[in-house]
C-alpha positions as CSV (number, residue, x, y, z in Angstrom):
1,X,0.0,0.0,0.0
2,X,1.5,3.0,-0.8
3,X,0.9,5.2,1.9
4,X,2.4,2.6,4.5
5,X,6.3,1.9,4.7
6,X,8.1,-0.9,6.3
7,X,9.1,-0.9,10.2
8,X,12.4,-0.4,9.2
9,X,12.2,2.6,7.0
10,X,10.3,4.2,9.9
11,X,13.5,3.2,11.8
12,X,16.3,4.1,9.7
13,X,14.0,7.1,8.6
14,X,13.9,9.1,12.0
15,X,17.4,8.3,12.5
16,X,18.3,9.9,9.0
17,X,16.4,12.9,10.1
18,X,18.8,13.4,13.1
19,X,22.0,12.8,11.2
20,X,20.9,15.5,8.4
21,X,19.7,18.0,10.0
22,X,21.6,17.9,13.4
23,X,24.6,16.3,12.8
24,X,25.8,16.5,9.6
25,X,25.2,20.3,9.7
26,X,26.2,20.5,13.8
27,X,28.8,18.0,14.7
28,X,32.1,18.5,12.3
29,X,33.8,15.4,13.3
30,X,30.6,13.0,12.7
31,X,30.7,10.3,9.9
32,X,28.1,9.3,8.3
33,X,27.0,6.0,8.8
34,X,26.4,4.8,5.0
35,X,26.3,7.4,2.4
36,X,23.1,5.9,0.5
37,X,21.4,6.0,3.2
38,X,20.7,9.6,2.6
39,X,18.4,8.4,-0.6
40,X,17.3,5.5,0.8
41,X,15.8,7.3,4.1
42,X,14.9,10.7,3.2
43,X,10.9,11.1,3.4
44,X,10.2,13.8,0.8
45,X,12.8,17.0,1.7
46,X,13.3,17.8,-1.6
47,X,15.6,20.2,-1.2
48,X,18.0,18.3,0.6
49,X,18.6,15.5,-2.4
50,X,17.3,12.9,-4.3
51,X,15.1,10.0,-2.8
52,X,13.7,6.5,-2.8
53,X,9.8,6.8,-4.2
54,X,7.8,6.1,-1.3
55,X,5.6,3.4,-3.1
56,X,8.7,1.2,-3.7
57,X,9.6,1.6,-0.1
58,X,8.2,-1.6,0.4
59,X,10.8,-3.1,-1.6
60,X,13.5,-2.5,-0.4
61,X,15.2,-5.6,1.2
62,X,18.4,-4.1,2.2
63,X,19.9,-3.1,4.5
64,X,18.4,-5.2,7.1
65,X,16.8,-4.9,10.2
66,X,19.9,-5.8,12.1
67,X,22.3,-3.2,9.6
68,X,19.2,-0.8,10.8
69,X,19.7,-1.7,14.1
70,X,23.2,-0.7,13.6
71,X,22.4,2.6,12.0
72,X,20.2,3.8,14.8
73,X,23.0,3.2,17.2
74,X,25.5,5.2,15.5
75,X,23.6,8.0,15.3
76,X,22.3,7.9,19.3
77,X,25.9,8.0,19.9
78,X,26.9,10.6,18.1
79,X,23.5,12.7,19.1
80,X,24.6,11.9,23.0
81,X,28.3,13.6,22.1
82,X,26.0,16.9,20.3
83,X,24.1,17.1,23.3
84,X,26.4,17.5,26.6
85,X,26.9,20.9,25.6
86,X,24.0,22.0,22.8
87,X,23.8,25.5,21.0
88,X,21.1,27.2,22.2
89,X,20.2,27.3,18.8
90,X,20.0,23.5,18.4
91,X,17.5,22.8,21.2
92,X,14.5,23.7,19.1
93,X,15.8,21.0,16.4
94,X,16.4,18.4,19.0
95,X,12.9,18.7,19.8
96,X,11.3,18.5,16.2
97,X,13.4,15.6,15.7
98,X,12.0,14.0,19.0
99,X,8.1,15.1,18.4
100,X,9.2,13.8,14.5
101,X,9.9,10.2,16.2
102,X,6.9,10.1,18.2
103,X,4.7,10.6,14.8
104,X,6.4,7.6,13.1
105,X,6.1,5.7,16.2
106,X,2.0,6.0,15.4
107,X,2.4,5.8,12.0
108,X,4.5,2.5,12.5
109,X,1.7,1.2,14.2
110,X,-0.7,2.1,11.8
111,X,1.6,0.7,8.7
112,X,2.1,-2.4,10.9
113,X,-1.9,-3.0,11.4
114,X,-2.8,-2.4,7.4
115,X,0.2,-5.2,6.5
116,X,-1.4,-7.3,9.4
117,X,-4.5,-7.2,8.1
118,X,-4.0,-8.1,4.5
119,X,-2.9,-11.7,6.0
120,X,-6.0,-14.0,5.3
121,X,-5.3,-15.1,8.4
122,X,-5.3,-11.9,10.2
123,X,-2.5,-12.7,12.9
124,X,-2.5,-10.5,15.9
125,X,0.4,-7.8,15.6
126,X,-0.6,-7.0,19.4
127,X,-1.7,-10.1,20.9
128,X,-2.7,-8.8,24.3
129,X,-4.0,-5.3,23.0
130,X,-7.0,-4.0,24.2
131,X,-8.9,-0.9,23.3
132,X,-8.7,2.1,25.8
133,X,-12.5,2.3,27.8
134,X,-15.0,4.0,26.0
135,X,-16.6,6.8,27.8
136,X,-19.9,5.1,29.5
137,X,-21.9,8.5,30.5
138,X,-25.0,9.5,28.3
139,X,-24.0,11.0,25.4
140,X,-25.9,14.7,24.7
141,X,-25.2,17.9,22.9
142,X,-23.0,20.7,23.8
143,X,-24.1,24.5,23.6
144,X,-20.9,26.5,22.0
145,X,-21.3,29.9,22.4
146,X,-18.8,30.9,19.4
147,X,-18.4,34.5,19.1
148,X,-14.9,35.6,19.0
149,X,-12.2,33.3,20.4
150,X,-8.2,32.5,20.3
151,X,-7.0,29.7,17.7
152,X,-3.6,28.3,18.0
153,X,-0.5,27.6,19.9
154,X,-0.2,29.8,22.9
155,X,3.3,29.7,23.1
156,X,4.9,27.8,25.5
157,X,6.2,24.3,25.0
158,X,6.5,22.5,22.0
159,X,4.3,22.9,18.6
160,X,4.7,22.1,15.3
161,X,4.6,25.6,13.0
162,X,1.3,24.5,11.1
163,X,-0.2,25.7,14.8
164,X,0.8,29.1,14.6
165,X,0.3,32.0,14.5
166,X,-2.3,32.3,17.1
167,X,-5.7,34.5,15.6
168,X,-8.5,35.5,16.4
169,X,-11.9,34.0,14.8
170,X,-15.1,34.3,14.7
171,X,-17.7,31.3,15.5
172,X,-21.4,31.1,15.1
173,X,-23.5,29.4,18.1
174,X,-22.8,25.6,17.7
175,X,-23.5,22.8,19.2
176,X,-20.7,19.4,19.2
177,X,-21.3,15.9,20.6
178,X,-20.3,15.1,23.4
179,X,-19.1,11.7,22.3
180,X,-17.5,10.4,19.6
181,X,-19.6,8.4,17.0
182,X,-19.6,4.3,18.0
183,X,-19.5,1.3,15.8
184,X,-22.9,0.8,16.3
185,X,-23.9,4.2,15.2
186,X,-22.2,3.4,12.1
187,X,-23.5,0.6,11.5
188,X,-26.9,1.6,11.5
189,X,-25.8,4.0,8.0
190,X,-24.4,0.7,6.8
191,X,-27.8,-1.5,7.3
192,X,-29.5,1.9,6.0
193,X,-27.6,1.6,2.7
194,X,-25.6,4.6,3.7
195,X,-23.0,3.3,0.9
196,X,-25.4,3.3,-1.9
197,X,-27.0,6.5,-1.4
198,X,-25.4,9.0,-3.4
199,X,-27.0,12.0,-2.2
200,X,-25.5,11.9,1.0
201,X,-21.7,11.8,-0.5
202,X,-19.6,14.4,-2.0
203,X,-19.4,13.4,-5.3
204,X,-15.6,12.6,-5.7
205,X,-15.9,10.7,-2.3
206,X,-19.1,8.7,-4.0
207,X,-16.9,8.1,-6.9
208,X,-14.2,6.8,-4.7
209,X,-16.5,4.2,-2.6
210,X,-17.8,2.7,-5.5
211,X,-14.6,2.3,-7.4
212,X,-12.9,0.8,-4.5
213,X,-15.8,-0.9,-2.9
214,X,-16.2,0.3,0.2
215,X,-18.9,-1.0,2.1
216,X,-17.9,-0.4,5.7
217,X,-15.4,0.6,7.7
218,X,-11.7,-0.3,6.3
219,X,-11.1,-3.2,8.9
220,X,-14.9,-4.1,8.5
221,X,-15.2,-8.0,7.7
222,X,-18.6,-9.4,7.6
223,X,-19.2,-12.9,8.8
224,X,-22.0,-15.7,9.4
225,X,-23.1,-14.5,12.7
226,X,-22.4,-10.2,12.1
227,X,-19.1,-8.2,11.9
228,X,-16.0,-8.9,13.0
229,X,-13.0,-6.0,13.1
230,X,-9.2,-7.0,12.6
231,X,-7.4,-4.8,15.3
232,X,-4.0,-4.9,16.7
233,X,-5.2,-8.4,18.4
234,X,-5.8,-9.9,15.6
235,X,-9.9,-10.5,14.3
236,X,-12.3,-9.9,16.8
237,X,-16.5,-9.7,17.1
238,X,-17.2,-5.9,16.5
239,X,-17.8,-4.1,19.6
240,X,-20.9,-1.6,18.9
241,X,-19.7,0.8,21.7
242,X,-16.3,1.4,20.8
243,X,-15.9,5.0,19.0
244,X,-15.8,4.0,15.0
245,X,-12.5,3.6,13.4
246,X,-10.3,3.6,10.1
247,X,-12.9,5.7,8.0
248,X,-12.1,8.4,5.6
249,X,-13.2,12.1,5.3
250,X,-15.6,11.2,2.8
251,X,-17.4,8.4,4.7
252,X,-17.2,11.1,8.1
253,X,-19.4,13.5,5.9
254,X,-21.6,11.1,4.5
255,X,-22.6,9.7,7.9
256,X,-22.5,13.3,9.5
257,X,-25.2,14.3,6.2
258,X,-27.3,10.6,7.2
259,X,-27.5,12.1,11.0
260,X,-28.8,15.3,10.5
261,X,-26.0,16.9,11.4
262,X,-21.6,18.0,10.3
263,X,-18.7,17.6,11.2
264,X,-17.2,20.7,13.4
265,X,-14.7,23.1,11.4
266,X,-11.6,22.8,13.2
267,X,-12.1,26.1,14.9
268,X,-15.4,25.1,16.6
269,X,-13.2,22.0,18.0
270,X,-10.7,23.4,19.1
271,X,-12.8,26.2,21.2
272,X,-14.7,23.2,22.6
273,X,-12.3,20.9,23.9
274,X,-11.7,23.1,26.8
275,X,-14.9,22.3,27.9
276,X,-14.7,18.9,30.6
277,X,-18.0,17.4,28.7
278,X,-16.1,17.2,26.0
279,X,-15.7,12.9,26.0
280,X,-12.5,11.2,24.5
281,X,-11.5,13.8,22.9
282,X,-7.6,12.4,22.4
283,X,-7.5,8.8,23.3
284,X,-9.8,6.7,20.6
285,X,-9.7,7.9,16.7
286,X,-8.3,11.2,15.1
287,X,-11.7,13.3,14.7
288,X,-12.6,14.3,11.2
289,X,-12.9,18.2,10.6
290,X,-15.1,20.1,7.8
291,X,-11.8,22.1,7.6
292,X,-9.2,22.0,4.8
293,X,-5.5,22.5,5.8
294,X,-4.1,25.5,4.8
295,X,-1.8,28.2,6.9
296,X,-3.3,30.3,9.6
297,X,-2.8,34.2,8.8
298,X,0.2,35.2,8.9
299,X,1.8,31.8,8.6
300,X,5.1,31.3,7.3
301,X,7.8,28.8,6.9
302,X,11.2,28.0,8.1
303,X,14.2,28.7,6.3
304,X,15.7,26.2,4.7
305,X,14.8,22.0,3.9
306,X,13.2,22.1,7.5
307,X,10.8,24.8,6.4
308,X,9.5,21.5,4.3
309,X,7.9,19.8,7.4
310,X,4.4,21.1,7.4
311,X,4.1,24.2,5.2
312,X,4.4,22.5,1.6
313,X,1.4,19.9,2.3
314,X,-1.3,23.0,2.9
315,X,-3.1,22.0,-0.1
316,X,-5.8,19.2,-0.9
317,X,-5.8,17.6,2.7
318,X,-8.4,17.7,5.2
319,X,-7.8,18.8,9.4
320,X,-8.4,16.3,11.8
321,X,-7.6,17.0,15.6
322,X,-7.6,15.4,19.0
323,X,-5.5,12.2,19.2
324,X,-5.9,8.0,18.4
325,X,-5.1,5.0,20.8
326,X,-1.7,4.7,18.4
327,X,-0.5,8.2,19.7
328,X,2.5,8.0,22.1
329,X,0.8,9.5,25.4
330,X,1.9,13.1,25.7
331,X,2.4,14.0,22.0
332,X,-1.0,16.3,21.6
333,X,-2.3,19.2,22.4
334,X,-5.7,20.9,21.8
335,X,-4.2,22.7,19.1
336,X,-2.5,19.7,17.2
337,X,-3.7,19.9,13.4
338,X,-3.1,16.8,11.9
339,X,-3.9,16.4,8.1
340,X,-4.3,13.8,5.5
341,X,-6.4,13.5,2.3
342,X,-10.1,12.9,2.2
343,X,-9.7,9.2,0.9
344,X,-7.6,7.7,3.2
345,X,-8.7,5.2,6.0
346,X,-5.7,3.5,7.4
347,X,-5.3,5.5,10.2
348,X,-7.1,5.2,13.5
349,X,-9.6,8.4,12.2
350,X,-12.9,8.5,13.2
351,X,-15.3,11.4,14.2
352,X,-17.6,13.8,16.4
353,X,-20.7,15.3,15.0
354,X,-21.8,18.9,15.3
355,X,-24.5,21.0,14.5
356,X,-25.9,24.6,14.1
357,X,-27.8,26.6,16.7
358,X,-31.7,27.1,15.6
């Protein structure tokens, strides 16, 4: 699949982002490891050199794990060395290279889970995994006041740049779910033929479901006796309480449309997860967002290949916010915009409905 890459490229991949942009430019005496790793590793920094397409990542069958293993070490030891006594200046990069590992730790997971479940088998990559506890209080509406309100980093502590600069905007009265939509929510729009009514999809999402074939949920199997969901323990019954997973934009707003409701711009989210009735709202599924990714006002880029990170991908994508089960605890923040395009399903993404005022 050509979004997902192998456990090792996630490996050797974080490591190569150390060694280009900390060490190689940082630490005069460092070595680089292997010299092709530079094209073999690098994501998609086009500026800093040519690179391996990411759809034939998948075959590449050396280096091995162990040579990986290998690489990774080199690299921690020469990072130790760069940090007894770091630039001031290099603290900032240490720290994007750190928040960069903890987003192919998730996306390892991910990878890992779509390979998994192409097994007709369907082995359990997490044999003793268990979903975190849904919420179990009543579900209900939230009133959102809108009117004018703060969006974006406040400054202080880590965030990416795509969550700055902080602005000003203004929101309509809202409402927001408390909870996130459940399997069995979902699968309600399933038995309803929510799949093969095409007024209730965008029309390039309708075009993708039919020429793909979805029918459910990406991890979706049907069997004798119901559904059954491949997870990170392997196949198992589908549990109708758990928060819906593994759907894309398109099927978010189609089921959103079916309700009677929308999904929240990412504005109205944001305001609303400071509220405490605000359920799960960064432990199950990424939620779905009405909004497209593009820079805040007054957003601009870093200097140089690093300036690459976020800025160049503010085009065609959709917003999603909160957090998923497969993010390492501690990595997000109510203002964490994380972005993908409408069609894709293999992440833990999922959503939370909303709706206007009168």
């Amino acid at each position: 699949m050509e979004d997902a890459s192998p456990a090792k490229w996630h490996r050797a991949h974080t490591s190569w982002f150390f060694e280009q942009f900390l060490l190689l430019p940082h630490a005069p005496s460092y070595q680089p490891f292997d010299p092709d790793f530079s094209y073999l590793f690098n994501s998609y920094y086009e500026s800093v050199g040519a690179r391996h397409p990411r759809f034939h990542r998948g075959m590449i069958t050396r280096p091995g794990a162990k040579q990986v293993d290998a690489y990774r070490a080199h690299v921690d030891q020469a990072m130790a060395q760069l940090q007894v006594n770091p630039a001031t200046h290099l603290l900032d990069l240490l720290e994007l290279g750190l928040q960069h590992e903890q987003q192919h730790q998730e996306l390892l997971m991910t990878d890992m889970l779509h390979g998994f479940a192409q097994n007709p088998l369907a082995p359990a990559m997490l044999p003793r995994w268990s979903a975190p506890p849904a919420d179990q209080s009543a579900p209900h509406w939230i009133d959102c006041p809108g009117g004018l309100t703060e969006i974006g980093h406040q400054g202080g502590g880590f965030a990416f740049d795509n969550e700055t600069p902080r602005h000003s905007y203004v929101l309509r009265p809202y409402q927001i779910a408390s909870h996130l939509v459940r399997n069995g929510d979902y699968l309600a729009f399933v038995q309803a033929g929510g799949y093969r009514t095409p007024l209730l999809w965008m029309t390039e999402g309708y075009a993708a479901s039919q020429a793909q074939g979805w029918t459910a949920p990406l991890h979706w199997r049907p069997d004798a006796h119901g559904w059954m969901q491949m997870t990170p323990a392997g196949l198992l019954p589908l549990d109708e309480d758990e928060p819906v997973r593994h759907i894309s934009w398109y099927e978010a707003d189609a089921f959103a449309r079916w309700a009677g409701a929308r999904l929240p711009t990412e504005m109205e989210w944001e305001q609303a997860a400071a509220y405490p009735a605000l359920a799960e709202a960064a432990s199950h599924v990424w939620q779905w967002t009405s909004s497209a990714y593009g820079p805040y006002p007054g957003f601009k880029t870093q200097a140089g290949a690093i300036g690459e990170y976020n800025g160049k991908f503010m085009i065609n994508q959709m917003v999603l916010r909160g957090g998923s089960m497969a993010t390492p605890p501690g990595h997000t923040r109510a203002t964490y915009r994380n972005f993908f395009h409408p069609d894709k399903r293999w992440q833990f993404t999922g959503l939370r409905l909303a709706r206007d005022c009168g």
